[in-house]
C-alpha positions in Angstrom: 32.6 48.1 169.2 28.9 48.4 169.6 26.4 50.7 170.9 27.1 54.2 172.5 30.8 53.3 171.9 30.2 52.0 167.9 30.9 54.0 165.0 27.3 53.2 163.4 25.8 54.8 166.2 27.6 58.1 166.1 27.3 58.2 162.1 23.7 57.8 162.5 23.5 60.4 165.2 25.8 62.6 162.5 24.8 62.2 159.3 21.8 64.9 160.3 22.4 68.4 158.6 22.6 69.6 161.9 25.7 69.6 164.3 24.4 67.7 166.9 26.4 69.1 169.9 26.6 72.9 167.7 29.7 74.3 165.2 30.9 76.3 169.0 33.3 74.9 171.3 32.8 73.7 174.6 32.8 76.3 177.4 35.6 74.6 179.6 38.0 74.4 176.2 37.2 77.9 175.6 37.9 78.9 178.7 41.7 77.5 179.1 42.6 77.1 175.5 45.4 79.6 176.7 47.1 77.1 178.6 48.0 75.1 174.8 49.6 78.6 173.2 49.8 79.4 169.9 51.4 76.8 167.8 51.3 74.3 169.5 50.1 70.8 168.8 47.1 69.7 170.1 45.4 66.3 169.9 41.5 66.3 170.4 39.9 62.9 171.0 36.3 62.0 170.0 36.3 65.1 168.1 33.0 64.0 166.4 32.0 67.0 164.2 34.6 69.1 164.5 33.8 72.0 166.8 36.1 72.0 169.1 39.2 71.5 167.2 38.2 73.9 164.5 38.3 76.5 167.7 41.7 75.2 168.2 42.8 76.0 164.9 41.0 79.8 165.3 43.5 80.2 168.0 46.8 79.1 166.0 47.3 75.5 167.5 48.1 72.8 165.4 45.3 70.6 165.5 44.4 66.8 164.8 41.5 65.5 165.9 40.4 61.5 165.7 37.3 60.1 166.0 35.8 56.3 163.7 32.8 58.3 162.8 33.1 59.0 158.9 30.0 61.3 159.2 31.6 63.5 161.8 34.8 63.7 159.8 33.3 65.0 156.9 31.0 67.5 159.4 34.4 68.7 160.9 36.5 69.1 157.6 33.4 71.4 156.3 33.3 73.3 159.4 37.0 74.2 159.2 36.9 75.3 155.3 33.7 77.1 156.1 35.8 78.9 159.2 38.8 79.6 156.5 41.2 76.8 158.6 42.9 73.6 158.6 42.7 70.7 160.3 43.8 67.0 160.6 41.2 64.4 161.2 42.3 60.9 161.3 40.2 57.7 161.9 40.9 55.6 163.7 39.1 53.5 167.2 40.3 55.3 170.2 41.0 51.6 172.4 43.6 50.6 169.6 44.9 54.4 168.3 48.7 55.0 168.6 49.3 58.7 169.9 52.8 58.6 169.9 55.3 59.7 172.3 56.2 63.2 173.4 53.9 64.2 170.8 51.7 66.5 171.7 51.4 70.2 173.6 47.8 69.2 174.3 45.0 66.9 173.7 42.0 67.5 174.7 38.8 64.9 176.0 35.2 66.7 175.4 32.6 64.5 176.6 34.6 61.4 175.1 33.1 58.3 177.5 34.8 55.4 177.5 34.1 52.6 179.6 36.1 51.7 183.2 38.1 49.2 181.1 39.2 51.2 178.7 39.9 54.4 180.4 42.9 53.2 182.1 45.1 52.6 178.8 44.0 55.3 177.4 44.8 57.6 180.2 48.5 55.9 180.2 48.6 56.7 176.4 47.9 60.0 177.1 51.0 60.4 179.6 53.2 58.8 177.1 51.9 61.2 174.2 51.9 64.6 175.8 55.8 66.3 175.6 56.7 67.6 178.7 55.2 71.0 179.6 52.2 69.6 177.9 48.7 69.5 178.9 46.0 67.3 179.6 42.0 68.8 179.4 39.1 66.7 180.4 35.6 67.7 180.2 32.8 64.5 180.9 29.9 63.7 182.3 29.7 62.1 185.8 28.0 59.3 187.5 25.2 62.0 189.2 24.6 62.7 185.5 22.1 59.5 185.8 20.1 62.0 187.5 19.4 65.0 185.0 18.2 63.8 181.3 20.6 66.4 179.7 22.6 64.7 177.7 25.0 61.6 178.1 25.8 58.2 178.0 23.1 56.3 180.7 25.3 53.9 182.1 27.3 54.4 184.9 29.9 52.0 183.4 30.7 54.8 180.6 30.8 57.9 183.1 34.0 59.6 184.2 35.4 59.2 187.5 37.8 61.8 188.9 39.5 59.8 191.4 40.5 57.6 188.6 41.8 60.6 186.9 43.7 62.3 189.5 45.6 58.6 190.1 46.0 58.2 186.9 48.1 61.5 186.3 49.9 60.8 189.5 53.0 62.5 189.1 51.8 65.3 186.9 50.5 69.2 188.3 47.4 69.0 188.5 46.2 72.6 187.8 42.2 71.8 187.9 40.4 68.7 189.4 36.8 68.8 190.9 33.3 67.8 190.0 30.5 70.5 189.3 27.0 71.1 188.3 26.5 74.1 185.3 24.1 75.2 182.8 25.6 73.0 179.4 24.0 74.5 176.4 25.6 72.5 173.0 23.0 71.7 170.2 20.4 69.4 170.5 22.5 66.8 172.3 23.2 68.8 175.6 20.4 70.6 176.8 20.9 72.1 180.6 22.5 71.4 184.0 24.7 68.9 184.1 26.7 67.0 186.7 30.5 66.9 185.2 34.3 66.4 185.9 36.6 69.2 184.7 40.2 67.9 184.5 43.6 70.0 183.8 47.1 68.4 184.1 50.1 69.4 182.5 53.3 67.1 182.3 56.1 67.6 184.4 59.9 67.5 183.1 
């Protein structure tokens, strides 16, 4: 994988002192975090440096993030010894990672863009992994991104789509589903409004 979606690009982007996107979580995952409670196991894709699944483990969940950048792994592995918790970070590509079945209480998607082929695996991954009762977060950028310069991937091909979401999870509640405009304020790398798609669906059975 190359470009936006290549693990050189990221550990270039990472390797600054810096967090890029800031050591605080994301305002949507702080927000419903309560929907994962405490214990449970939570997967959090394209973790990158570590942010918002060192939050995860500050609220007792049992958290594994996976990302291929080796720069943001060893960002997110300080983070959590410098915030006096634990978490997993495996490597692995995100197109090819096995998440198991009925594995998970959670996992979580933070601004992870994949492209339109992609998605659609990974979203039927996603079904098979969670356990039932489990949840599904989403947080991403959408195609009227293309019209701030706030942050994002700048080709339409790589921006979220919720009516691919909502059929995707066909079948599931869906407790959240819409597309909204707010102030995103995350480090250097998302800097004001932005047009996203916030996604919540929890497993049924």
């Amino acid at each position: 994988m190359t470009g936006f979606t290549g693990a050189d690009f990221w550990d270039e982007r990472y390797k600054q002192e810096a967090y890029l996107y800031g050591a605080e979580p994301n305002d949507f995952l702080r927000e419903h975090a309560g929907l994962f409670g405490p214990g449970g196991r939570v997967l959090s894709l394209a973790e990158g440096e570590g942010r918002n699944a060192v939050f995860l483990a500050e609220q007792n969940c049992r958290v594994q993030g996976v990302d291929f950048s080796p720069e943001g792994q060893a960002k997110a592995l300080g983070l959590a010894r410098a915030r006096g918790v634990a978490i997993d970070y495996v490597l692995a590509d995100l197109t090819r990672y096995d998440m198991g079945t009925a594995a998970w209480d959670g996992v979580v998607s933070i601004f992870c863009h994949l492209s339109t082929r992609d998605r659609p695996p990974l979203y039927a991954a996603i079904r098979t992994a969670l356990k039932p009762g489990g949840v599904f977060l989403l947080e991403g950028y959408n195609a009227a991104q293309l019209s701030y310069c706030t942050g994002g991937p700048k080709d339409v091909d790589y921006l979220t789509s919720l009516d691919m979401l909502v059929e995707a999870f066909e079948g599931f509640e869906i407790i959240l589903a819409r597309d909204t405009v707010h102030d995103i304020r995350e480090g250097l790398g998302h800097t004001g409004s932005g047009s996203v798609t916030q996604f919540i669906a929890r497993k049924l059975g």
